[in-house]
C-alpha positions in Angstrom: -47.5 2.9 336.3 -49.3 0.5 338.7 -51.5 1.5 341.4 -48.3 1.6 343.8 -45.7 3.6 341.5 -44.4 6.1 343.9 -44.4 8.3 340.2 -48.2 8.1 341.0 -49.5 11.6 341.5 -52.8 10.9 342.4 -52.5 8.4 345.2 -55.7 9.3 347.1 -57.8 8.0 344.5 -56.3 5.0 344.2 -55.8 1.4 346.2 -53.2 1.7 349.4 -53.3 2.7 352.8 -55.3 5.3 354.6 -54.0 8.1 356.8 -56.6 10.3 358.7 -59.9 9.4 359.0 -60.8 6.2 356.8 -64.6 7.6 356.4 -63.6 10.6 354.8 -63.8 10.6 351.0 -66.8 7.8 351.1 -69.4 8.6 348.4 -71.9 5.6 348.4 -73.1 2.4 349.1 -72.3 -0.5 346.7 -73.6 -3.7 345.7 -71.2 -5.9 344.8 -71.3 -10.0 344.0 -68.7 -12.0 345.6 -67.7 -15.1 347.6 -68.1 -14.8 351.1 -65.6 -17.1 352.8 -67.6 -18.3 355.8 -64.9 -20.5 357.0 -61.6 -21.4 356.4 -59.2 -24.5 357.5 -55.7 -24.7 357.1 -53.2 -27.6 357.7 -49.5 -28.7 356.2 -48.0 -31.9 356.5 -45.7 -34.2 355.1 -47.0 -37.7 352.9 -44.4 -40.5 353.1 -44.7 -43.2 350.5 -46.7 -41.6 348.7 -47.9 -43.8 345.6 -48.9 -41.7 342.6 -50.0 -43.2 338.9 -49.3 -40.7 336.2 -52.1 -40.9 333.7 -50.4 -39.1 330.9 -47.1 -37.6 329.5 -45.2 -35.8 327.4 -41.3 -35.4 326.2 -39.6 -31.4 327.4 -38.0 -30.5 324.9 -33.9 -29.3 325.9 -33.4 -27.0 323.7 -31.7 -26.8 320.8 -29.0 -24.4 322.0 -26.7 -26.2 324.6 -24.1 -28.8 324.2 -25.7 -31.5 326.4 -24.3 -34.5 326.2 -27.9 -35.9 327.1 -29.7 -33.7 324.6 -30.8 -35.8 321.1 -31.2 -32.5 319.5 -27.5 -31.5 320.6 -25.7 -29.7 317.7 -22.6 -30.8 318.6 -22.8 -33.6 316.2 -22.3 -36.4 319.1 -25.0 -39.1 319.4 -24.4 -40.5 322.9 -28.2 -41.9 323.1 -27.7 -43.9 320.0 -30.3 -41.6 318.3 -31.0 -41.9 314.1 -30.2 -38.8 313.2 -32.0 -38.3 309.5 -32.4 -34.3 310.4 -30.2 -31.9 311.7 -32.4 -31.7 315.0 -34.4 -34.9 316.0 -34.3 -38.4 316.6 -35.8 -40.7 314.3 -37.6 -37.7 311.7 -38.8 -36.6 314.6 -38.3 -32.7 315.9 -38.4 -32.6 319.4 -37.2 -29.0 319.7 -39.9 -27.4 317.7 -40.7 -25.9 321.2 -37.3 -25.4 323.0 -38.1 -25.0 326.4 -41.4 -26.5 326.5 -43.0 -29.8 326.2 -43.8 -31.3 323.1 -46.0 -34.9 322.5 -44.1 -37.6 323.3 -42.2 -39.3 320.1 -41.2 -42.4 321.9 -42.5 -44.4 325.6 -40.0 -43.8 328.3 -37.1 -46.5 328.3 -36.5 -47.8 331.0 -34.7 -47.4 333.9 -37.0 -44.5 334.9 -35.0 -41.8 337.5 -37.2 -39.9 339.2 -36.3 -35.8 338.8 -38.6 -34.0 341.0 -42.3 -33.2 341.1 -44.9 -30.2 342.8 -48.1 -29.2 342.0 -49.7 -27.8 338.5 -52.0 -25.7 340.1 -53.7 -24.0 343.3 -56.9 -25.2 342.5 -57.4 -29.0 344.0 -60.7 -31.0 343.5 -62.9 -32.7 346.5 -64.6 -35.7 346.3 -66.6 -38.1 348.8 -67.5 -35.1 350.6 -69.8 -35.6 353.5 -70.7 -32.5 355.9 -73.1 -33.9 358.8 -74.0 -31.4 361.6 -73.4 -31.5 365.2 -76.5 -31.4 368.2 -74.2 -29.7 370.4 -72.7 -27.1 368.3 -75.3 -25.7 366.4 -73.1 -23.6 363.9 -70.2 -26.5 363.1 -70.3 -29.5 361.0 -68.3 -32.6 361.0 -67.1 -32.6 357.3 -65.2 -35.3 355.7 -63.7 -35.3 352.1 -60.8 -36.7 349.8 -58.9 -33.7 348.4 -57.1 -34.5 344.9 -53.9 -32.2 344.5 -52.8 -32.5 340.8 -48.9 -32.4 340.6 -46.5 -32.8 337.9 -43.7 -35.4 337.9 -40.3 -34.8 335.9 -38.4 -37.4 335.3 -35.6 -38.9 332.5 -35.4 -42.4 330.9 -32.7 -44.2 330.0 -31.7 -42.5 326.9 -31.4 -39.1 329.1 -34.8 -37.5 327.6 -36.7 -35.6 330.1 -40.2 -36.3 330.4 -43.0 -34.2 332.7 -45.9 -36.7 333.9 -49.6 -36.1 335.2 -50.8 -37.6 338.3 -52.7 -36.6 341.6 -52.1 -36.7 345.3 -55.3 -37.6 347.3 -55.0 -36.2 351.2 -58.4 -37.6 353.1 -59.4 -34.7 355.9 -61.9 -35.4 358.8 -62.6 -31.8 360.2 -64.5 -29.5 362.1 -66.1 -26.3 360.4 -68.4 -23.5 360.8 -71.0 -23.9 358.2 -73.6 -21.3 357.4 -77.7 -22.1 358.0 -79.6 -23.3 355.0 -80.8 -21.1 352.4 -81.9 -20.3 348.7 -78.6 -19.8 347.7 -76.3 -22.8 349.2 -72.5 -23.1 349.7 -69.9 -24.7 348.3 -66.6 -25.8 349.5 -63.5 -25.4 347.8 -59.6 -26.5 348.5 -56.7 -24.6 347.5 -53.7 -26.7 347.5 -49.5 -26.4 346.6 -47.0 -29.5 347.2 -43.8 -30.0 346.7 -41.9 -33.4 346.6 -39.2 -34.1 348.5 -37.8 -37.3 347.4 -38.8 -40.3 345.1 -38.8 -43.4 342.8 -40.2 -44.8 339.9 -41.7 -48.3 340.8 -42.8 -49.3 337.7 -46.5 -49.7 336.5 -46.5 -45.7 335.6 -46.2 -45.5 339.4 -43.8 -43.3 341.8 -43.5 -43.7 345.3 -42.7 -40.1 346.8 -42.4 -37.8 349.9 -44.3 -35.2 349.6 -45.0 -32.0 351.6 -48.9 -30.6 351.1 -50.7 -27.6 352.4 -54.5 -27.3 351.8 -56.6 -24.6 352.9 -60.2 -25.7 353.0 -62.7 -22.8 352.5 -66.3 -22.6 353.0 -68.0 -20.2 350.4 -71.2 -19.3 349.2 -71.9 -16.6 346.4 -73.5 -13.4 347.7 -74.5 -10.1 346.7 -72.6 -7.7 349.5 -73.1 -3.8 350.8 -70.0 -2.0 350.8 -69.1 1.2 350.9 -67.2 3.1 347.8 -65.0 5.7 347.5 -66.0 5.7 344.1 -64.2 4.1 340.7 -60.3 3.4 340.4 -58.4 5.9 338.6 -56.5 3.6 336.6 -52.7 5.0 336.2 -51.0 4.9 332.8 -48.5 2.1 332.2 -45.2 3.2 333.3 -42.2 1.1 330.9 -40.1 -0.6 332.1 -36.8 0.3 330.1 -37.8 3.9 330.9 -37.1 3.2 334.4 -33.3 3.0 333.8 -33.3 7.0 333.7 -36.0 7.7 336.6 -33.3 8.3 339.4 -31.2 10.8 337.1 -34.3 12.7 335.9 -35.2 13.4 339.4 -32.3 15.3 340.6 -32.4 18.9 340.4 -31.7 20.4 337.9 -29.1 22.8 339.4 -26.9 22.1 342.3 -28.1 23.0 345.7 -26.2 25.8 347.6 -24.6 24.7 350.9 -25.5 26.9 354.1 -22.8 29.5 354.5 -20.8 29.5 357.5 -18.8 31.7 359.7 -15.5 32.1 361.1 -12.1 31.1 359.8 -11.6 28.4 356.9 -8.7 26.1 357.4 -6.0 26.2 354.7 -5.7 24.4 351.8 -3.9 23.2 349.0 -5.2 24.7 345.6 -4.1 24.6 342.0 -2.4 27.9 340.2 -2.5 29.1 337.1 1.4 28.6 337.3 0.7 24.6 337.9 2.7 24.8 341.5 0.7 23.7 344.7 0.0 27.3 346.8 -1.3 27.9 349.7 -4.5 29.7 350.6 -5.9 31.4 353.7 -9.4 32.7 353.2 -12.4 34.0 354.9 -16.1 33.6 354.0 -17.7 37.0 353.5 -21.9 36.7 353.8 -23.6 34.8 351.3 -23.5 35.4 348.1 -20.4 36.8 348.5 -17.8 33.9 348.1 -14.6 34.2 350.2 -12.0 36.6 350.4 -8.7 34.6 349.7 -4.9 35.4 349.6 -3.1 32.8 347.6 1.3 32.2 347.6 2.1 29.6 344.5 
């Protein structure tokens, strides 16, 4: 199970929220080596015209299950990209779905006319170059800092024999901006960019190059690595996996095992229509004795 299973039964000695007092339960004082975050930027915006080169490629394969009519691996015996077909799944000797799914080395250079498919970004982690951080008279603990953030992205996009390919390229954002920087010490900091995009629209214009829209966010983080006090409530208790499949029965298993008694109550019941031995609807007017007791009913079939 994970640290938040509610099949957890020892919750206090794990990860979650406190209720009561949050020092109780506090056993010592830790050292532990992190990355203090001294200061942190955010901003979003959207990039029009936004020229990326792709500096490398490869072919996605399309798997070698489905009837596409674009597919070169199809086996549906059609060829509608004029393919050689000298095995029963490739073009030209060639086995592009040795990976369905994935991406393979290319076999061939895009044909053109290149459509552009749709494109985000590879990773979180962006890079920063032609950084600059210059420190400002009047405000002693900010710093003018100016840098080039590279996002790398991945382009998808088809030629014109309908094969997929997924490109590598980079979208540079330049940022002039203001940020609390830490005094100067033995250890120094660093600064780092987190960074997701997402493309909104685009077009191959030749030259390995697309022109696209693209919408960026970029958190710019001052950090420096530290050795921190903190205080402990001691190790994790690390749960036992809980399965997944066995979580198809969990709901059942946790009904009791015997049905629960309804409260008795008093006065008269109302009649109702009951089954007879005789299979004929009757008729019967009873009253609830104490509990335990069951009813006392007179029945006409």
């Amino acid at each position: 199970m994970s640290f938040y299973s509610y099949k957890n039964a020892n919750a206090s000695c794990c990860p979650g929220m406190i209720s009561g007092d949050a020092t109780q339960g506090l056993q010592e004082k830790v050292c532990v080596q992190v990355k203090r975050v001294y200061d942190s930027a955010l901003w979003q915006e959207q990039i029009d015209n936004a020229v990326v080169t792709i500096t490398s490629f490869a072919q996605v394969s399309s798997g070698c299950n489905s009837c596409n009519p674009c597919n070169p691996c199809n086996p549906c015996g059609c060829d509608p990209c004029g393919c050689n077909h000298v095995s029963p799944c490739g073009c030209n000797g060639a086995n592009p779905c040795d990976a369905c799914g994935d991406t393979v080395p290319p076999t061939s250079t895009p044909v053109p006319p290149i459509t552009f498919e749709s494109c985000r970004s590879s990773t979180t982690e962006a890079s920063i170059r032609n950084l600059t951080v210059e420190r400002l008279c009047d405000r002693p603990c900010f710093a003018r800092v100016r840098c080039t953030v590279d996002v790398p992205i991945d382009i998808l996009f088809m030629d014109s024999r309908c094969i997929e390919y997924i490109g590598k390229g980079v979208v540079s954002v330049d940022r002039d901006v203001l940020l609390s920087i830490p005094d100067e010490s033995i250890v120094p900091y660093t600064l780092e960019a987190m960074a997701s995009a997402i493309c909104v629209s685009g077009c191959f214009v030749g030259n390995n190059q697309f022109k696209m829209t693209v919408c960026v966010t970029i958190i710019l983080k001052v950090l420096a690595d530290v050795e921190i006090l903190v205080p402990s409530y001691g190790y994790c208790a690390i749960p036992p996996a809980e399965e997944f499949a066995d979580s198809v029965c969990t709901e059942f298993f946790s009904l009791p095992l015997f049905p629960t008694a309804s409260p008795c109550n008093t006065g008269h019941v109302s009649a109702q229509n009951v089954g007879c031995t005789c299979n004929n609807a009757c008729r019967c007017d009873c009253t609830p004795h104490s509990c335990g007791h069951g009813n006392s009913c007179q029945c006409r079939c």
